[in-house]
C-alpha positions as CSV (number, residue, x, y, z in Angstrom):
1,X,-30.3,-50.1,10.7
2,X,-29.5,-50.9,6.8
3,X,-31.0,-52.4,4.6
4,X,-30.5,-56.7,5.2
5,X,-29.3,-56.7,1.5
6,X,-26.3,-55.0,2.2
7,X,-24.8,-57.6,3.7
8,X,-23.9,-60.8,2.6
9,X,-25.2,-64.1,3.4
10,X,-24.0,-67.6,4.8
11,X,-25.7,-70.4,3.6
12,X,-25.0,-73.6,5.0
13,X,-26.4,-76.8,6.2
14,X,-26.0,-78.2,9.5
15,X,-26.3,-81.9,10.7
16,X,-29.0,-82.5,13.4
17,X,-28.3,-84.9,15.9
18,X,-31.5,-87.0,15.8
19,X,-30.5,-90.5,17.2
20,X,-32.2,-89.6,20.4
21,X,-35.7,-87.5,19.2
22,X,-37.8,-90.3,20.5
23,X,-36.6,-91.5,23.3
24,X,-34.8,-88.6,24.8
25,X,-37.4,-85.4,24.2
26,X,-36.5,-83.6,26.7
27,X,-39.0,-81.9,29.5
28,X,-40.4,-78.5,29.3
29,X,-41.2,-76.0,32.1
30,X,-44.7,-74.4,32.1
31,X,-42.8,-70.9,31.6
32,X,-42.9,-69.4,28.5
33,X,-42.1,-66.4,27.3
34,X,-44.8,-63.9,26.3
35,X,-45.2,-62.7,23.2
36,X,-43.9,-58.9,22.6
37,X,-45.8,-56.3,21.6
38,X,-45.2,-54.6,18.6
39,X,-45.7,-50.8,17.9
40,X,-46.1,-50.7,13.7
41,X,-46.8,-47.9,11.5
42,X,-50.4,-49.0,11.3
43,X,-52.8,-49.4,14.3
44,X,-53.3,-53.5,14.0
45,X,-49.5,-55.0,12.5
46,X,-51.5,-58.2,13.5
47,X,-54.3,-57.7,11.7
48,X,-52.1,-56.5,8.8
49,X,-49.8,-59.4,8.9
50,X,-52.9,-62.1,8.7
51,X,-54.5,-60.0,5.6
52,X,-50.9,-60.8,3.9
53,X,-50.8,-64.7,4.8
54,X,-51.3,-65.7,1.5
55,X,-47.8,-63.7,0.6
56,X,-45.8,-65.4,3.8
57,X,-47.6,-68.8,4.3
58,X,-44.8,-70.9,3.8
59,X,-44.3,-71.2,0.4
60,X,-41.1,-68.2,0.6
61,X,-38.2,-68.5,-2.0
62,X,-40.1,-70.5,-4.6
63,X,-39.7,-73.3,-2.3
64,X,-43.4,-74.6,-2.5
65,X,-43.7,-74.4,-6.1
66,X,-40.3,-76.5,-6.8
67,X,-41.8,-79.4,-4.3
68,X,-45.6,-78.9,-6.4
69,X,-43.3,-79.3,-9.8
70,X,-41.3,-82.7,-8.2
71,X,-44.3,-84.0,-7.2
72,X,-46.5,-83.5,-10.6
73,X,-44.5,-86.0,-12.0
74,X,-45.2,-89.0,-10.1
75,X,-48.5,-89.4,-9.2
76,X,-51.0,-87.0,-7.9
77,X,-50.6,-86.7,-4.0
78,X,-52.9,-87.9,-1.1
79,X,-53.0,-89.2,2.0
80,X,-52.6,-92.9,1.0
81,X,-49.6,-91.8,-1.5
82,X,-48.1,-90.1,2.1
83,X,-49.0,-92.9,3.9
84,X,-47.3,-95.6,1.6
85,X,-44.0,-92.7,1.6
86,X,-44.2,-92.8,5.2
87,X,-44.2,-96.5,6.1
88,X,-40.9,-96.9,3.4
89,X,-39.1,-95.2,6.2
90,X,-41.0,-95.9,9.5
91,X,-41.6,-99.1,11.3
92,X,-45.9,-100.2,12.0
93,X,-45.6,-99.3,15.4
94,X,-44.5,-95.9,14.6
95,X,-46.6,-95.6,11.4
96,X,-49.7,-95.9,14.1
97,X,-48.8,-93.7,16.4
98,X,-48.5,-91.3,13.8
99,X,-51.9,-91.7,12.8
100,X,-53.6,-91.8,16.3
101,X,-51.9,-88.2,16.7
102,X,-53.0,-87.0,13.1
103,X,-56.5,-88.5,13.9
104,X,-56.4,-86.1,16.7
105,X,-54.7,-83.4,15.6
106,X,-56.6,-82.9,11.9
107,X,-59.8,-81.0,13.1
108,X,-57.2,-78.1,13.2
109,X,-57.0,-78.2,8.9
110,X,-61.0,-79.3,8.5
111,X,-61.6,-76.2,10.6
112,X,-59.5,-74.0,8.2
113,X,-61.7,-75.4,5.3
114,X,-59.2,-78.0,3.8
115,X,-60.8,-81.4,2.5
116,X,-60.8,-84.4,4.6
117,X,-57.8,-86.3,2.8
118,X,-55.5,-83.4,2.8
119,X,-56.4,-82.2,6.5
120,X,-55.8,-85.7,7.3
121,X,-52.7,-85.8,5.5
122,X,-51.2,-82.4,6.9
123,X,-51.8,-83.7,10.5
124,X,-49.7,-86.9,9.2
125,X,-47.0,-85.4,7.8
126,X,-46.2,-82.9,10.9
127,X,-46.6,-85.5,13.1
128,X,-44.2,-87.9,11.0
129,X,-41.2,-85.1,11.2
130,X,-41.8,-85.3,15.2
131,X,-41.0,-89.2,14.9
132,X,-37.3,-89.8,14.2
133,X,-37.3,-88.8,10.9
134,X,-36.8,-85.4,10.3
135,X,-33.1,-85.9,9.3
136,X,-34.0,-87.8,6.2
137,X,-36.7,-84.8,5.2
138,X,-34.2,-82.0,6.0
139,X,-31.7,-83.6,4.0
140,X,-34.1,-83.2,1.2
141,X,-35.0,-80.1,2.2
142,X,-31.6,-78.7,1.9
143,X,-31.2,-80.6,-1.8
144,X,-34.1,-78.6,-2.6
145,X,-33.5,-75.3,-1.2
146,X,-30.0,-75.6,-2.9
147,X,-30.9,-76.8,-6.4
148,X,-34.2,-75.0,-7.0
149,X,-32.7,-71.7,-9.3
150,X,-30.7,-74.0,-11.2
151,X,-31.9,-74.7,-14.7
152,X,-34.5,-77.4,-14.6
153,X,-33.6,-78.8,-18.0
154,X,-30.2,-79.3,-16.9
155,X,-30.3,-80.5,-13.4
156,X,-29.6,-84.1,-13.6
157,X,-29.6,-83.9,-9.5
158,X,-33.0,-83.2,-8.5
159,X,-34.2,-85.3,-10.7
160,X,-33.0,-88.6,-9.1
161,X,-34.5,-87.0,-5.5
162,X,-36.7,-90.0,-3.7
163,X,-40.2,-89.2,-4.4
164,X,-40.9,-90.4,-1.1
165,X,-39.4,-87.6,0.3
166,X,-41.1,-85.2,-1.7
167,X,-44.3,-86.3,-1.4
168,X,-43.9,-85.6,2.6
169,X,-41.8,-82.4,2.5
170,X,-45.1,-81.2,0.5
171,X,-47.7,-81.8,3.1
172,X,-45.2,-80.7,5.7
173,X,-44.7,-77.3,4.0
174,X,-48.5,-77.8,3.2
175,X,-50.2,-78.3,6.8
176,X,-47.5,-75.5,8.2
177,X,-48.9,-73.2,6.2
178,X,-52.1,-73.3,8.1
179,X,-50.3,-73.1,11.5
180,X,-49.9,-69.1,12.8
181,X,-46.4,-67.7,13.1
182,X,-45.0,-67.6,16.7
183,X,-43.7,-64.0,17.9
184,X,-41.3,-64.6,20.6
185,X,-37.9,-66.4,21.7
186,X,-36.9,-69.5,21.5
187,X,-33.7,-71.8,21.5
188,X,-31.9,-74.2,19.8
189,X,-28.9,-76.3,20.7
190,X,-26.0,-77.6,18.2
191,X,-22.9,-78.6,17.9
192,X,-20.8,-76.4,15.3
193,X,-17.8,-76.6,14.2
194,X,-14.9,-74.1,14.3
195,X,-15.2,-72.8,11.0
196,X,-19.3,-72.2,11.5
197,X,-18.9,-70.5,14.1
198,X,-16.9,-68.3,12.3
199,X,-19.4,-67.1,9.8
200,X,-21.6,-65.9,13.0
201,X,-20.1,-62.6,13.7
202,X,-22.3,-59.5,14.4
203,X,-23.9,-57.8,11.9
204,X,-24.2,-61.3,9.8
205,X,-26.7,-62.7,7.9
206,X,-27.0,-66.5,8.4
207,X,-29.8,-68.7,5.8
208,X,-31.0,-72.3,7.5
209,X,-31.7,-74.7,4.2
210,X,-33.2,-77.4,6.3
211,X,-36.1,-77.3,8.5
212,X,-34.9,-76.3,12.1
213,X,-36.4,-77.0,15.4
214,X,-36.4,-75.1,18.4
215,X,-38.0,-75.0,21.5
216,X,-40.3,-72.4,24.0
217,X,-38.7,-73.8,27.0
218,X,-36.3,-71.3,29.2
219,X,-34.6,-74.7,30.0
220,X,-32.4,-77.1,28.0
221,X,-32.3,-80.8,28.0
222,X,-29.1,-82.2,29.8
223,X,-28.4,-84.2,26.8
224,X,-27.9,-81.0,25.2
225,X,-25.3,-79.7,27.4
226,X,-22.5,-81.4,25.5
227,X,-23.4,-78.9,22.6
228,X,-21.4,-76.2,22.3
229,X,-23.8,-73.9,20.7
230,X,-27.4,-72.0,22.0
231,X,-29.2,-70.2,19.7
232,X,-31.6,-67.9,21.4
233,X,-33.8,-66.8,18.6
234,X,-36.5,-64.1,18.2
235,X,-39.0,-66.0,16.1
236,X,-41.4,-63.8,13.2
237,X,-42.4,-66.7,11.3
238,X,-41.5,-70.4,13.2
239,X,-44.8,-72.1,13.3
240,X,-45.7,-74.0,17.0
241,X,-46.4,-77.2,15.9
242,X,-46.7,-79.1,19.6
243,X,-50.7,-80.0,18.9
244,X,-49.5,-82.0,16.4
245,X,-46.6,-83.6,17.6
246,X,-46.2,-86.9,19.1
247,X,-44.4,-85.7,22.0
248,X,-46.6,-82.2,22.6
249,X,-46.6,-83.6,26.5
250,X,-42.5,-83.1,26.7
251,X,-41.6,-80.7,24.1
252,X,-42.9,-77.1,23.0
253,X,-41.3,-77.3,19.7
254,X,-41.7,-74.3,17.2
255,X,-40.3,-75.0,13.7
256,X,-38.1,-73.0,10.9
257,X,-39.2,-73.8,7.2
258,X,-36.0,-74.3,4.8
259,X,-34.5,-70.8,4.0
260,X,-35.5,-69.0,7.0
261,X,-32.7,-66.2,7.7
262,X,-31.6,-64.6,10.8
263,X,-29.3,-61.3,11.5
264,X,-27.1,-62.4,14.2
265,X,-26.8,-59.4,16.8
266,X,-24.6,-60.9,19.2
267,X,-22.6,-63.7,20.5
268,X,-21.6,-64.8,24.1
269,X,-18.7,-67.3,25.0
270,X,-19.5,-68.8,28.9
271,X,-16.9,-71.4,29.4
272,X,-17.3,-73.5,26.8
273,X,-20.2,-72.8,24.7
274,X,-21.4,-69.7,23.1
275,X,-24.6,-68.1,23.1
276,X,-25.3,-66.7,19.7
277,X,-28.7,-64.4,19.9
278,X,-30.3,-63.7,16.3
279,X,-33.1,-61.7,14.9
280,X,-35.2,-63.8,12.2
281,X,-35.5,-61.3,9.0
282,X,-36.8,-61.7,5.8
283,X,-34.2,-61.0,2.8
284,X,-36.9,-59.6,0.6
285,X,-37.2,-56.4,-1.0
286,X,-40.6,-55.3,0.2
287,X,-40.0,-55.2,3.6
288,X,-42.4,-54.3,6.1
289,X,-40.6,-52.6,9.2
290,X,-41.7,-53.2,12.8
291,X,-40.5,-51.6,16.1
292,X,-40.9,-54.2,18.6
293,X,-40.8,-53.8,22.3
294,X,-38.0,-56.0,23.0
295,X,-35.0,-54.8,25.4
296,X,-34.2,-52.1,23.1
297,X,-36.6,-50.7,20.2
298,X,-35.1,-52.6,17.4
299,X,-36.0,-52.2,14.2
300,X,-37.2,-55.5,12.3
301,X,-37.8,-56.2,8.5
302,X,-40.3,-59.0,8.2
């Protein structure tokens, strides 16, 4: 296989239909799919992979620091700054069940050695892009992901972004950090249009600016099948985030960070909707190469 920079990439950012993410989470099956075994040029890849977490965790393509920069100039963050952010978008109601899952949900950051107001603040923050606002975070997401190489002293732009927003996107990217990749496959449903489904040909390179969910399940939600898109997605760095999710009962939900990237390697039409399988990559210049045990032995750069 060549080298991922050789080919070009896509970058585009597409429109999640999130009218129904509360009421309409949709039911998973208690069948998921193992994770594969990989066969690396050392004797532990897992073991190497954890050692390098401080490289990988989240923060890829400068995408951390730009959110740190946004948010030194208001004022410093916490959980009460988060919780204030919140509660400008979300009803009480809401704002409470947020906070009985986080309450929950936090000994997983305590245990990883983070204070008290930013464990509590991570757990928030995940739990809050489970609620029905993860379109107005993406949004922001994908302003960020697309403005952050421009010239700082000349972006007018990011400098009118809603400080609300940033002050959530950072503990989201913050608590996922802490949260362990997820090897496997997964899915995820949308509705494209014609001309995005032309830039997935085989061979292509595709980069998500928004945060993208998918899902564990091997079954769909009927309110999905109007959608004429399946993604089914071998995953090196989503992060399972369903123990801190409001709905972790009905939905297995493991979660792309802005920029992620993805090879496509083939794509089905059945009927009326197309099955596009991809391969996440990493379009970085230190690669390390993995042969994982997955139908064929493919090689990966992570």
């Amino acid at each position: 296989m060549g080298s991922p920079d050789s080919k070009p990439t896509t970058k585009f950012v597409m429109k999640e239909d999130e009218a129904k993410r509360l009421k309409n989470r949709y039911s998973n099956v208690d069948l998921f799919k193992q994770l594969q075994e990989a066969s690396a040029h050392n004797d532990d890849p897992k073991a190497q992979l954890a050692e390098k977490r401080t490289e990988y965790a989240v923060f890829e393509d400068n995408f951390g620091p730009t959110l740190e920069a946004l948010v030194k100039r208001g004022k410093e963050p916490s959980f009460a700054s988060l919780y204030d952010a919140c509660s400008k978008y979300d009803k009480d109601g809401y704002m409470q069940m947020h906070l009985a899952t986080s309450q929950k949900s936090q000994r997983y950051f305590l245990d990883k050695g983070v204070s008290s107001d930013e464990a509590q603040a991570c757990a928030f923050a995940i739990a809050f892009y489970t609620g029905s606002y993860s379109e107005t975070v993406n949004q922001n997401a994908a302003f960020v992901s697309k403005n952050q190489n421009r010239n700082t002293s000349t972006n007018v732009e990011i400098s009118k972004m809603d400080d609300r927003a940033v002050v959530i996107m950072y503990y989201l990217i913050k608590g996922l950090s802490y949260v362990n990749f997820y090897w496997g496959i997964v899915t995820r449903c949308v509705q494209l249009k014609t001309e995005e489904l032309e830039d997935y040909q085989p061979g292509a390179l595709i980069t998500w600016l928004q945060f993208s969910s998918s899902n564990r399940t091997s079954k769909t939600a009927e309110w999905f099948n109007d959608r004429n898109t399946i993604f089914i997605i071998y995953s090196l760095t989503g992060r399972s985030i369903q123990q801190f999710s409001n709905c972790a009962e009905d939905e297995d939900e493991i979660l792309f960070l802005p920029h992620s990237s993805f090879m496509v390697c083939r794509v089905e039409r059945i009927h009326n909707q197309y099955r596009i399988h991809l391969r996440q990559v990493s379009l970085c210049y230190n690669c390390i190469i993995l042969e994982w045990k997955w139908r064929k032995k493919i090689c990966l750069f992570l």
